[in-house]
TIDOBA-547575 format. One line per 2 residues: number of its first residue (from 1); their letters; for each residue x, y, z of N, C-alpha, C, O, CB. Coordinates in steps of 0.1 Angstrom, whole numbers. Glycine has a CB too. Example, Ala and Ser with C-alpha at 12.3 -4.5 7.8 and 13.67 -1.06 7.14 Angstrom:
// residues 2
1	AS	132,-57,78,123,-45,78,132,-33,78,142,-33,85,113,-45,90 | 128,-22,71,137,-11,71,129,0,79,134,11,80,141,-6,57
//
This chain:
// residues 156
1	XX	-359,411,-168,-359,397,-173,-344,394,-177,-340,383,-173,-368,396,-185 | -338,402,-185,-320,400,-188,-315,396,-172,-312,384,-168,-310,420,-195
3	XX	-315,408,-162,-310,404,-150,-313,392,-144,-305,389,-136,-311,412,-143 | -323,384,-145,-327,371,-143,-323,362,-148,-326,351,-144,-337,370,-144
5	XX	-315,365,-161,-312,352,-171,-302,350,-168,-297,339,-167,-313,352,-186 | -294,365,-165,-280,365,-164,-270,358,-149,-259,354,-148,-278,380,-165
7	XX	-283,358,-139,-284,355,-128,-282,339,-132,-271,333,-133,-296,360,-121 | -293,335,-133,-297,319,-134,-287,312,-143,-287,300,-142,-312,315,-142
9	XX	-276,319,-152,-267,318,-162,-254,312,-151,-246,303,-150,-266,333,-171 | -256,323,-143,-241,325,-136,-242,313,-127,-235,304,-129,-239,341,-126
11	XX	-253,313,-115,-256,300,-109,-253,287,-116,-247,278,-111,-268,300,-106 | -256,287,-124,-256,276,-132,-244,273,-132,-239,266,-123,-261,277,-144
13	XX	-234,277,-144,-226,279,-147,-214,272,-133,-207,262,-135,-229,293,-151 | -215,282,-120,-207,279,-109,-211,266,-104,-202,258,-102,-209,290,-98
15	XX	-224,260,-103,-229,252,-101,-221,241,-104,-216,234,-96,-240,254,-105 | -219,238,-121,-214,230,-130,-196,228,-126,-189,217,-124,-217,238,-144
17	XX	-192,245,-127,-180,244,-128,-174,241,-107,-162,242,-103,-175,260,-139 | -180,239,-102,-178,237,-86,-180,219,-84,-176,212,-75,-191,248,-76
19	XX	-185,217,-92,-184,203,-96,-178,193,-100,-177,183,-93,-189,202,-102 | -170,194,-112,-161,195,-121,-144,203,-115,-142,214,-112,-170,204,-132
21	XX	-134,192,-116,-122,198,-114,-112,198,-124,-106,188,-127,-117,192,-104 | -110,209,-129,-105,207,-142,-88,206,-141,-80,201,-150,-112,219,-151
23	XX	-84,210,-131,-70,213,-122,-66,197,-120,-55,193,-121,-72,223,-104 | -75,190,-118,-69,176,-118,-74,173,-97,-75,180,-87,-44,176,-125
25	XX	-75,158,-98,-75,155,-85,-62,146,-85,-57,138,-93,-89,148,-80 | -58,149,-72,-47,138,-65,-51,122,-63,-59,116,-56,-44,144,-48
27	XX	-40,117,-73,-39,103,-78,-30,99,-70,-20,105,-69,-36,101,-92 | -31,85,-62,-17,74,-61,-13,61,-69,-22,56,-75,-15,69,-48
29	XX	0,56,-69,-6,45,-73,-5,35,-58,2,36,-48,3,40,-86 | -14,26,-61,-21,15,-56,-14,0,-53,-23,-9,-52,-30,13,-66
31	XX	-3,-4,-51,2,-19,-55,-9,-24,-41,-15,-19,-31,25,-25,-53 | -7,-38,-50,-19,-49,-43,-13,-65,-44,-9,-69,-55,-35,-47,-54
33	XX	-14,-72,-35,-8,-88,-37,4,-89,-32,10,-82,-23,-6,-93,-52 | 9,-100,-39,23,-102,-33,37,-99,-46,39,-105,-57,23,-120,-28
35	XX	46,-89,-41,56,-81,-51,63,-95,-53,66,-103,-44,68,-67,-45 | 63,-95,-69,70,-110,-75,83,-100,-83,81,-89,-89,57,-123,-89
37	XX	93,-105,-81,104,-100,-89,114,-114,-95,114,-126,-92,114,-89,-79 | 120,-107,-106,125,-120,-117,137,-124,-108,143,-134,-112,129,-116,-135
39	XX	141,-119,-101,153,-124,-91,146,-134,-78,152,-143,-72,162,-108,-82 | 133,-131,-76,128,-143,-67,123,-157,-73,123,-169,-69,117,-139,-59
41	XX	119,-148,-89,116,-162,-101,128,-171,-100,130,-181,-93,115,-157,-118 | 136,-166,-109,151,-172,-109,159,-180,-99,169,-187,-103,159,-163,-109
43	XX	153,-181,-84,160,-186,-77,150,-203,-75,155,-213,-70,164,-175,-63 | 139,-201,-78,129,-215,-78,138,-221,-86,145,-216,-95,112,-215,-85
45	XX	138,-239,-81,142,-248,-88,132,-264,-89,128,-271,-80,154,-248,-82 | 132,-266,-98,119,-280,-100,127,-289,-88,139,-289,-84,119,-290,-121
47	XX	117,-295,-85,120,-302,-69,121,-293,-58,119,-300,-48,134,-311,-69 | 122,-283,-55,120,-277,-44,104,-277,-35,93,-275,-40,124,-264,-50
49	XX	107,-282,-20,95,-282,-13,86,-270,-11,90,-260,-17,97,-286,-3 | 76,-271,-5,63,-258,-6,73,-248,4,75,-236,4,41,-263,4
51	XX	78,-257,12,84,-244,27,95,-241,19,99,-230,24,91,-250,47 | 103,-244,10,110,-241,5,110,-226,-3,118,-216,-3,112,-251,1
53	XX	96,-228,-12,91,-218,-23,88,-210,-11,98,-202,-11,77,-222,-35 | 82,-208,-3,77,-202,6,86,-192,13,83,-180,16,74,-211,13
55	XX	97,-200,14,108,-189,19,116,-181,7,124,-172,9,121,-197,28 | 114,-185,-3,120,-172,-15,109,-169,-21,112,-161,-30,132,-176,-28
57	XX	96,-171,-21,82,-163,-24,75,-159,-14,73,-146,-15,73,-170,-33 | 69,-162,-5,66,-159,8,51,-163,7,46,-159,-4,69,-144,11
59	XX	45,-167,11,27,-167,9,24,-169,0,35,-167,-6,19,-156,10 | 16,-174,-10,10,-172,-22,-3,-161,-17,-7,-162,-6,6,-187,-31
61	XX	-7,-154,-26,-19,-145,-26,-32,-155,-28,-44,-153,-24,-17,-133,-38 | -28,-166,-35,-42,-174,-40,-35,-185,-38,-22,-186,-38,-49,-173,-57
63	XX	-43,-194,-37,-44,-211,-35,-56,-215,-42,-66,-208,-39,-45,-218,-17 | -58,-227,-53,-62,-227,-59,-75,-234,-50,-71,-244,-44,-54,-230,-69
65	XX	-87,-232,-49,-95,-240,-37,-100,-254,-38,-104,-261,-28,-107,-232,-34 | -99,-257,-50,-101,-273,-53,-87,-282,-53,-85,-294,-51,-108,-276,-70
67	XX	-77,-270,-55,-62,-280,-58,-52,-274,-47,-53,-262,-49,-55,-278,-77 | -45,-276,-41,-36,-270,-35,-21,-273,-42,-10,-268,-41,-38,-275,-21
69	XX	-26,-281,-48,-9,-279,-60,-7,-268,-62,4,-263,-58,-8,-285,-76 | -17,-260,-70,-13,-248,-72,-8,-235,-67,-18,-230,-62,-18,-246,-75
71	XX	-6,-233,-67,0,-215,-62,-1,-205,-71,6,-204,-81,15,-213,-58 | -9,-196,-67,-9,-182,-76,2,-168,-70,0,-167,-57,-27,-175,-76
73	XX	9,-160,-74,16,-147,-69,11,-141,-76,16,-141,-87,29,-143,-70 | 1,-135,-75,-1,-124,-84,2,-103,-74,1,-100,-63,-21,-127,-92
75	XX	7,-97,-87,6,-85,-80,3,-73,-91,6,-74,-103,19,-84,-72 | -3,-61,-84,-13,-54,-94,-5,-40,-89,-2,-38,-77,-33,-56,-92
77	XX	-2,-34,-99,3,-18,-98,-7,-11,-106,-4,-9,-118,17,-14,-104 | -21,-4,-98,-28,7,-104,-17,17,-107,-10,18,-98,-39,12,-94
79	XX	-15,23,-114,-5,38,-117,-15,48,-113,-26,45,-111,0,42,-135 | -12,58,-112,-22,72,-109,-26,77,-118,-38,80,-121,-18,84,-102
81	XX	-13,78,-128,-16,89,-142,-16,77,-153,-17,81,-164,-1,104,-146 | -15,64,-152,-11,57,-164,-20,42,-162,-30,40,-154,7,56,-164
83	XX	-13,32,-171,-24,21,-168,-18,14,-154,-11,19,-145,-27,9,-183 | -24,-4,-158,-22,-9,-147,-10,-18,-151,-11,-24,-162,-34,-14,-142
85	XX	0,-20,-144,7,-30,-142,3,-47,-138,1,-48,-127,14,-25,-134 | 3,-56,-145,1,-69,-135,9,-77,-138,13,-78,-150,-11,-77,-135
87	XX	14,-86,-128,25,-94,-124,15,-107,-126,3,-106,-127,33,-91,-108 | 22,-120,-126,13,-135,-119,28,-143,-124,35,-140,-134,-7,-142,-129
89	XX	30,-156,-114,38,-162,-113,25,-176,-106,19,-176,-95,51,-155,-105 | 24,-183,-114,18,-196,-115,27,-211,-110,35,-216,-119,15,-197,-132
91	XX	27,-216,-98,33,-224,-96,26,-239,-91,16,-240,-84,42,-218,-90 | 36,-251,-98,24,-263,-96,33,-272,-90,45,-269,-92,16,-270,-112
93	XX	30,-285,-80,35,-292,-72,33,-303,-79,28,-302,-90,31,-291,-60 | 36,-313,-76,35,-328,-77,25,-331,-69,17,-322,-68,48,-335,-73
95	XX	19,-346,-58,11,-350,-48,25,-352,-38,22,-354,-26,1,-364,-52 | 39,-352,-41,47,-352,-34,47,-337,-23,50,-336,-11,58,-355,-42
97	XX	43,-324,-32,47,-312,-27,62,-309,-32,70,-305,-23,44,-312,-12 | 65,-312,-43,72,-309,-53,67,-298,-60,56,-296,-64,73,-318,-59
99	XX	81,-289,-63,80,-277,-77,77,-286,-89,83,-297,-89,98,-266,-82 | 71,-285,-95,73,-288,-109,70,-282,-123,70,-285,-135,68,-297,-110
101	XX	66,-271,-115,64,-267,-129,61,-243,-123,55,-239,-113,42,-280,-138 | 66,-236,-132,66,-219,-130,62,-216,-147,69,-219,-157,84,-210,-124
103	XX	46,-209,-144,46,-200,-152,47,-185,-147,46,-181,-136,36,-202,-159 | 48,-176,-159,49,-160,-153,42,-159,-169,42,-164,-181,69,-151,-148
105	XX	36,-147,-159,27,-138,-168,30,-123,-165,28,-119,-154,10,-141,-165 | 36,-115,-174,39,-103,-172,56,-96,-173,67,-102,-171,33,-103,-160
107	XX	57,-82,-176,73,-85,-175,78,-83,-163,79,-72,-158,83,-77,-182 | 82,-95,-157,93,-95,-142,105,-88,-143,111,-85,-133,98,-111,-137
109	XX	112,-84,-156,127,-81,-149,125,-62,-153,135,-56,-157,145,-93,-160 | 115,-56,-152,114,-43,-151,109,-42,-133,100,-47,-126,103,-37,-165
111	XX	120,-31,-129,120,-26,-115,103,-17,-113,98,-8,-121,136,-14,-114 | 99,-20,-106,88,-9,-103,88,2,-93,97,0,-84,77,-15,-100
113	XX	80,14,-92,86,26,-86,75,23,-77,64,23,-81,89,42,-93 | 80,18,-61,75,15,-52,82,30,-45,94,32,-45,76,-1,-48
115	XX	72,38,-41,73,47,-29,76,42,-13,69,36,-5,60,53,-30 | 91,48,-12,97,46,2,95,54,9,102,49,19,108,45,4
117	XX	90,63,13,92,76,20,87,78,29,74,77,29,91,85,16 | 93,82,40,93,80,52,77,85,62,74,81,73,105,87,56
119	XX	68,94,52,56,100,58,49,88,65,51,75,66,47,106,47 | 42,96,70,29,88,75,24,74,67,26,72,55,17,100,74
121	XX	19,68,75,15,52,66,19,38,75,24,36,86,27,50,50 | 15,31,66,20,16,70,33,17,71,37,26,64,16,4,61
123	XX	45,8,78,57,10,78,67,-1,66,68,-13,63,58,7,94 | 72,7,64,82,-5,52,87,-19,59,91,-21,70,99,3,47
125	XX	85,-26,50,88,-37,53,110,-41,59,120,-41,53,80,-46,39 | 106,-43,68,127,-42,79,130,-29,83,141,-25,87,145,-46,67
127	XX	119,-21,81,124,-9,94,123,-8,106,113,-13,112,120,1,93 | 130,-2,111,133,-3,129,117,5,133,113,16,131,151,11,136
129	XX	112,-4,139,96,1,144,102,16,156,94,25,159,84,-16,156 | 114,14,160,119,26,167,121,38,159,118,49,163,131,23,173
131	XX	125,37,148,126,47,139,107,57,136,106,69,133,135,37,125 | 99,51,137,94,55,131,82,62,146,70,65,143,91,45,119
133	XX	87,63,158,78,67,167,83,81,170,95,82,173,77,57,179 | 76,92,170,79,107,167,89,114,176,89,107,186,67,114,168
135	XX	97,125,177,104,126,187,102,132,197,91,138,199,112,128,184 | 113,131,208,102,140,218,100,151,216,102,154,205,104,141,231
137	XX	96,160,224,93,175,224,98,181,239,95,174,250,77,178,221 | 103,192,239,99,198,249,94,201,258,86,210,254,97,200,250
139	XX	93,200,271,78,198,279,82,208,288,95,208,287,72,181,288 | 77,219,297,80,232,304,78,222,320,68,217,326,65,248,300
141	XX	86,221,323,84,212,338,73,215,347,67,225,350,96,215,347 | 72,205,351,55,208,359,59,210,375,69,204,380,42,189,359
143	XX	55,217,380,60,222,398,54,209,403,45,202,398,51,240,408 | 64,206,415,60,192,421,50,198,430,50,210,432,72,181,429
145	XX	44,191,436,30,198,450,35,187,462,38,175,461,6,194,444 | 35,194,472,36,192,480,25,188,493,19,198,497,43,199,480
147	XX	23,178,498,14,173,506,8,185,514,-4,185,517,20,163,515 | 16,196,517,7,211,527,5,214,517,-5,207,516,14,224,538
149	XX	5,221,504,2,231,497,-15,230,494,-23,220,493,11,231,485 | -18,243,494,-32,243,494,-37,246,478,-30,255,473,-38,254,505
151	XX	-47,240,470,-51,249,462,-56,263,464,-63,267,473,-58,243,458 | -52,269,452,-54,289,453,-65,289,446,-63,285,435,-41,300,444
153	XX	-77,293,448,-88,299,441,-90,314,443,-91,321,453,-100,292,446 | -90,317,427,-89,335,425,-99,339,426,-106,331,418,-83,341,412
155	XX	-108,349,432,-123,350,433,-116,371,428,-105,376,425,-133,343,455 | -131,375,429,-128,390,420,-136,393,430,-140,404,431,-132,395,402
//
């Protein structure tokens, strides 16, 4: 009966702990939206047109669906080991399609640690799509065949 408990103990036990990672699992962080930085803030000016915002913000992530005055940037940094980062840059037009108005929500003039590195993935945004196709290898030259040559079948 001990050897039975001790058994059902142990199972258990492995059961639980095979479950459970106590070593930690592999975290990344996550960015999501469109990267707003206080140097792209800074360069908006009241009266500036939509193609204008457009070319020093790029897209908005949101459009407001009843108003198109509006414009949302927002952008979200899950961390792996830490909280979340969020950005938002709130921008409003006139009926002209006029700037008139930037809010920001969040701190823009802290740099965030956006991973560059060269592995595997989606490709960074202005890199040479040549750069990133693998190199060649080696190849042992293939014998050319010649119109007479016969195939050789090895029989035993």
């Amino acid at each position: 009966m001990q050897k039975l408990t001790r058994i059902i103990t142990l199972s258990v036990a492995l059961t639980v702990v095979s479950g459970c990672s106590y070593v930690g699992v592999y975290k990344r962080d996550i960015p999501q939206g469109n990267l707003v930085t206080q140097e792209m803030v800074s360069q908006l000016q009241p009266g500036m047109t939509q193609e204008q915002v457009t070319y020093v913000m790029g897209r908005p992530l949101l459009e407001a669906p009843f108003d198109s005055r509006q414009w949302d940037y927002v952008y979200r940094l899950d961390k792996a080991y830490s909280g979340v980062e969020q950005r938002r840059v709130t921008l409003t037009f006139d009926n002209a399609g006029r700037l008139v108005n930037v809010e920001q929500q969040g701190d823009l003039s802290r740099d965030l640690p956006i991973s560059t590195d060269s592995g595997m993935g989606p490709a960074v945004e202005g890199a040479d799509p040549i750069d990133a196709l693998p190199t060649p290898t080696q190849r042992a030259p293939v014998p050319e065949s010649t119109p007479d040559s016969q195939p050789v079948f090895m029989t035993e």
